[in-house]
FIBA-119921 format. One record per residue (C-alpha): x, y, z; chain. Coordinates in steps of 0.1 Angstrom, whole numbers, plus 5000, padded with zeros to 4 digits. Example, Ala and Ser with C-alpha at 12.3 -4.5 7.8 and 13.67 -1.06 7.14 Angstrom:
BEGIN
+------+------+------+---+
!   px !   py !   pz ! c !
+------+------+------+---+
! 5123 ! 4955 ! 5078 ! A !
! 5137 ! 4989 ! 5071 ! A !
+------+------+------+---+
end
This chain:
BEGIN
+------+------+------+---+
!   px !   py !   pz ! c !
+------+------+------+---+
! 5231 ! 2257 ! 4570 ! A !
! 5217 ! 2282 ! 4551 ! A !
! 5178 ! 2295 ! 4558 ! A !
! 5164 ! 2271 ! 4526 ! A !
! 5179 ! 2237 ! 4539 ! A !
! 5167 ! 2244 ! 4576 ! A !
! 5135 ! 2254 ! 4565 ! A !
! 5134 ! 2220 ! 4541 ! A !
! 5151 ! 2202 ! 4570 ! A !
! 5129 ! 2214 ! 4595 ! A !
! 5095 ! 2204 ! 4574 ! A !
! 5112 ! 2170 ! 4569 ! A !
! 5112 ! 2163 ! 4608 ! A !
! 5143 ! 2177 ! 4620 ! A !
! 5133 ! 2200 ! 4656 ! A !
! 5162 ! 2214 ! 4656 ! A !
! 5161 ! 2228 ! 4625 ! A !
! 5137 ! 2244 ! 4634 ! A !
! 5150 ! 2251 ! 4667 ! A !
! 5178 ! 2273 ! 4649 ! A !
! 5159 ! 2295 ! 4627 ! A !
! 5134 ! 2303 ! 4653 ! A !
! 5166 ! 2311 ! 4673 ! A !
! 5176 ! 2334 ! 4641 ! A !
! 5148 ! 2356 ! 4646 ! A !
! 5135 ! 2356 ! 4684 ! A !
! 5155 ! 2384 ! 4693 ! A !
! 5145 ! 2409 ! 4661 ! A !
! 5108 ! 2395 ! 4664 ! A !
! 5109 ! 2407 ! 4699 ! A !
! 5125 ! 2439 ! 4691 ! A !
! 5100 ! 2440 ! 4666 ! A !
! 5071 ! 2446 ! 4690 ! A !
! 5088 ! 2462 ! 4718 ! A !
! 5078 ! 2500 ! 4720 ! A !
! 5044 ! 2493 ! 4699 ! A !
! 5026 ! 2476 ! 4729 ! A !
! 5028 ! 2469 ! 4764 ! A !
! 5064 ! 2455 ! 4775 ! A !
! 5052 ! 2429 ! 4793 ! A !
! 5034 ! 2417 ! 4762 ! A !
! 5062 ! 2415 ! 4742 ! A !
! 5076 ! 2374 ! 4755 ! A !
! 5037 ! 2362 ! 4747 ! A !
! 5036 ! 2379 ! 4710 ! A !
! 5071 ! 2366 ! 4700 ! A !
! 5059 ! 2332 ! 4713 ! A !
! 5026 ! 2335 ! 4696 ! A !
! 5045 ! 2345 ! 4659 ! A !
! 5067 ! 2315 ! 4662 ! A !
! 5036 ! 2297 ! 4673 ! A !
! 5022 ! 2302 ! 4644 ! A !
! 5058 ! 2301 ! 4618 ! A !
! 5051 ! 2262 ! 4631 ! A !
! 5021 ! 2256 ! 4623 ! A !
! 5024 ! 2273 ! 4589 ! A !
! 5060 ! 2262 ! 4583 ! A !
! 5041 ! 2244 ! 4550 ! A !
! 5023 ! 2272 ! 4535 ! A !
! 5056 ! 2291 ! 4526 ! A !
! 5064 ! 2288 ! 4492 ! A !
! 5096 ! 2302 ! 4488 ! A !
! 5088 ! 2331 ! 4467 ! A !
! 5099 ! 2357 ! 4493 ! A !
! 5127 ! 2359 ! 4520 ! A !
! 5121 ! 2338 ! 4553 ! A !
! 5128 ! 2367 ! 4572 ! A !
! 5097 ! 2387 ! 4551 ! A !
! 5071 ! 2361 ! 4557 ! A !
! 5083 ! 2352 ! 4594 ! A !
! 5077 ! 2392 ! 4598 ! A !
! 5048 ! 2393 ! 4584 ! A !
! 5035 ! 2369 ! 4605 ! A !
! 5049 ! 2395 ! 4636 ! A !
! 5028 ! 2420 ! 4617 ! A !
! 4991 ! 2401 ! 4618 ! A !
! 5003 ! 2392 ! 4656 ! A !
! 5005 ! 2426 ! 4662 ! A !
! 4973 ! 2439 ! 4645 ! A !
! 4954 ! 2408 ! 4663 ! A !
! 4968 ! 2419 ! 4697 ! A !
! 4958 ! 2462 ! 4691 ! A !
! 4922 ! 2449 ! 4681 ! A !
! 4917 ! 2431 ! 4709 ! A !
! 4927 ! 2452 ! 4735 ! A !
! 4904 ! 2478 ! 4714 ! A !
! 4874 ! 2455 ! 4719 ! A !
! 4880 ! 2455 ! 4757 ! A !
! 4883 ! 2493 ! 4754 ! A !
! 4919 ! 2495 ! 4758 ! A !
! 4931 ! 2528 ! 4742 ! A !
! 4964 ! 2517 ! 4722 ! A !
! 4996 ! 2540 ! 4737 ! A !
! 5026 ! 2522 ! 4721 ! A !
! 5053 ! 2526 ! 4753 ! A !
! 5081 ! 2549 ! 4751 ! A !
! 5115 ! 2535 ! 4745 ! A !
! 5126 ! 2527 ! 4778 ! A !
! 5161 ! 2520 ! 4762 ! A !
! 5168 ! 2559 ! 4758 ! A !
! 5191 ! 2567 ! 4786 ! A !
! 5222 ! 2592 ! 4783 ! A !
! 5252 ! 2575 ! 4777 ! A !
! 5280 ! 2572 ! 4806 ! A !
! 5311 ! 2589 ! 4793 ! A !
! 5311 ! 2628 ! 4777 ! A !
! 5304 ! 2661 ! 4796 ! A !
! 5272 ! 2664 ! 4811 ! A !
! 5255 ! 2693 ! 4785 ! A !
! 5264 ! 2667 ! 4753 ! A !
! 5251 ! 2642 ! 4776 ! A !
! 5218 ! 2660 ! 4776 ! A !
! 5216 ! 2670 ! 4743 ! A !
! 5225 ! 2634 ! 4726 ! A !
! 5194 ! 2623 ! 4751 ! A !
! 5169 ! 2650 ! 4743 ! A !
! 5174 ! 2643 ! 4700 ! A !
! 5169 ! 2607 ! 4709 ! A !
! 5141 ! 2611 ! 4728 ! A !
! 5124 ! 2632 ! 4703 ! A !
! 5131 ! 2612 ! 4672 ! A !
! 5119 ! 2580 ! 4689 ! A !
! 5085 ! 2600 ! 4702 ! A !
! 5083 ! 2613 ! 4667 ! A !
! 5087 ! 2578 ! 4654 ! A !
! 5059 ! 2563 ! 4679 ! A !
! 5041 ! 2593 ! 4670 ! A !
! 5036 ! 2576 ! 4631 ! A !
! 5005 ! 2552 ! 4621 ! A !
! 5018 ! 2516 ! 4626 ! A !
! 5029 ! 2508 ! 4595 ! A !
! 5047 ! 2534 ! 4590 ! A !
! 5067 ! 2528 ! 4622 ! A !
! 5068 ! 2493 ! 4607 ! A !
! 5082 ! 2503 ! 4573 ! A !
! 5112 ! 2529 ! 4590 ! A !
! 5122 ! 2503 ! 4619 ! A !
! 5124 ! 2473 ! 4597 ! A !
! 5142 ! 2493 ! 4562 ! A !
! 5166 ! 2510 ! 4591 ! A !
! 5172 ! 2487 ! 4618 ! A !
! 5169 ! 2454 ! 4604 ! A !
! 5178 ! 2464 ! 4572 ! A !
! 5151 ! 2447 ! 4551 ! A !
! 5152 ! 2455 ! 4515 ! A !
! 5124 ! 2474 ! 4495 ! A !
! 5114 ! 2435 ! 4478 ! A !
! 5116 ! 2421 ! 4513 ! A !
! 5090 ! 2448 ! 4524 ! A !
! 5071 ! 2444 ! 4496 ! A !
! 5066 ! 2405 ! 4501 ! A !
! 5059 ! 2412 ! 4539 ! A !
! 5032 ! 2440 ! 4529 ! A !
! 5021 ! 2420 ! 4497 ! A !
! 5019 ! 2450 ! 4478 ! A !
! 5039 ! 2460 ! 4444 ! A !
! 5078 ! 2469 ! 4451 ! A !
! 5070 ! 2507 ! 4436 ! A !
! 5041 ! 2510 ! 4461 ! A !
! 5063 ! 2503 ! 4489 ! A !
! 5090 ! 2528 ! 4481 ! A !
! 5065 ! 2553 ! 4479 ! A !
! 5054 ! 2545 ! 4512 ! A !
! 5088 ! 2546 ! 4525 ! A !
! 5094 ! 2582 ! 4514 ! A !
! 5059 ! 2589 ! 4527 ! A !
! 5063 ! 2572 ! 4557 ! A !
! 5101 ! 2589 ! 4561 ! A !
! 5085 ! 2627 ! 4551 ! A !
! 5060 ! 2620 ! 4579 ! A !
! 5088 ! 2613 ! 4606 ! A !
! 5106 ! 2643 ! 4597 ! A !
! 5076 ! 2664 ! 4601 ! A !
! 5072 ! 2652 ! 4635 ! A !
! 5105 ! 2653 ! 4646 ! A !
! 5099 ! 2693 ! 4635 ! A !
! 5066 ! 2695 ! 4655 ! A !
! 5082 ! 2682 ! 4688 ! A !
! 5111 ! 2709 ! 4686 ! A !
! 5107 ! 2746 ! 4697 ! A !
! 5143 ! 2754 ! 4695 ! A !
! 5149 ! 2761 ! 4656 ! A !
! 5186 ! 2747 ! 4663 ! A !
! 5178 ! 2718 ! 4678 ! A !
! 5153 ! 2713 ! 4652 ! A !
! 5178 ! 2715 ! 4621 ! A !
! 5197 ! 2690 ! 4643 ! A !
! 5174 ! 2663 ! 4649 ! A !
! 5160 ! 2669 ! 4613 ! A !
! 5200 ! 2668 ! 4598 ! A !
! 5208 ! 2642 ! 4622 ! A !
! 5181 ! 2623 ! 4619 ! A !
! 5198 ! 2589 ! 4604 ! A !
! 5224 ! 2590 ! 4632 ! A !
! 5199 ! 2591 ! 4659 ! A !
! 5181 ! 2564 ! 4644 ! A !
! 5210 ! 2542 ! 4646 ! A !
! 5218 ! 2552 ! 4681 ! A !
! 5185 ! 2547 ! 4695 ! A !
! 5188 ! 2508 ! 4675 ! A !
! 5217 ! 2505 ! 4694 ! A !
! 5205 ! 2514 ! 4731 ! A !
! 5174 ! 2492 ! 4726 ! A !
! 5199 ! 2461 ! 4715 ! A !
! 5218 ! 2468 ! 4745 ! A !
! 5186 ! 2475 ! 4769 ! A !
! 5170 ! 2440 ! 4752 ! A !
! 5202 ! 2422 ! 4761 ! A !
! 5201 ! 2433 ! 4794 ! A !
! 5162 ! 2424 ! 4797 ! A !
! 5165 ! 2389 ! 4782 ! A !
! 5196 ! 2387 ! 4806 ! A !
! 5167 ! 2393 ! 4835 ! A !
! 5187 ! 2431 ! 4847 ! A !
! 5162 ! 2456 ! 4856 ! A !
+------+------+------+---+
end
């Protein structure tokens, strides 16, 4: 079944229509606020956004994706979650990507180097304001489109490619910041689209292997 007739099916009664589009999403919602808070928080906010796709699984009117609004919602979790921790006096420090490890076959100097671009890009990346981060991950890993982004953000479609290109200009400049060597730099700067994808792919695989209950 398509997303619509779940989503009708589901507010007609059926659980398990709602059982499989909560299944749709749990891993990307998770993804979603791994690296911008505590891991350990990240189970209890997925929960929490789904908590709350229930309860609310009325007030969508159709008008955007399912996938926009059920982010969205994964957005206001996330803000909620920062501003508390800020009201205890928690500094916010998103976590480092924990999934950026060297891969196992090549010769150990491409080893290094493939590590050290990712592991800048993805400090750079963590480096941005959180919706930017929100904007880059979601347009480049999930592959939301610009309306999709504009329903989530509820802002005009034009706005939000201008903040894309902002938000994009911004990450750049970082990446250029955390580099000293000026070859490296043209690398990771050049290269930057490919070591986006590659770090998407490690955190999938180090997910998996999470969810799976490896260590």
């Amino acid at each position: 079944m398509d997303e619509g007739a779940l989503l009708e099916a589901w507010r007609g009664g059926e659980a398990e229509a709602g059982r499989q589009l909560i299944t749709r999403y749990y891993a990307a919602i998770y993804r979603f606020f791994y690296g911008k808070t505590e891991a350990g928080a990240c189970e209890d906010l997925a929960q929490e956004t789904f908590e709350l796709v229930v309860r609310r699984r009325d007030a969508f009117r159709g008008d955007s994706p399912f996938r926009a609004y059920v982010y969205g919602i994964a957005r206001f979790v996330l803000v909620a979650h920062i501003r508390r921790r800020q009201r205890h006096g928690k500094r916010f420090e998103p976590a480092e990507h924990s999934a950026i490890d060297p891969a196992t076959e090549g010769s150990v100097s491409a080893l290094f180097a493939d590590r050290e671009l990712e592991y800048i890009v993805a400090q750079a990346l963590r480096s941005l304001a959180l919706d930017d981060q929100i904007l880059v991950e979601l347009k480049d890993w999930e592959g939301l489109t610009q309306a999709e982004l504009a329903a989530l953000f509820e802002v005009p479609q034009p706005t939000v490619a201008r903040r894309l290109q902002r938000a994009r200009t911004r990450l750049r400049e970082a990446v250029e910041r955390l580099v000293a060597d000026p070859a490296l730099r043209d690398a990771s700067v050049h290269g930057l689209d490919s070591c986006m994808q590659s770090i998407y792919g490690k955190l999938q695989a180090h997910l998996g292997r999470v969810r799976d209950g490896e260590r």
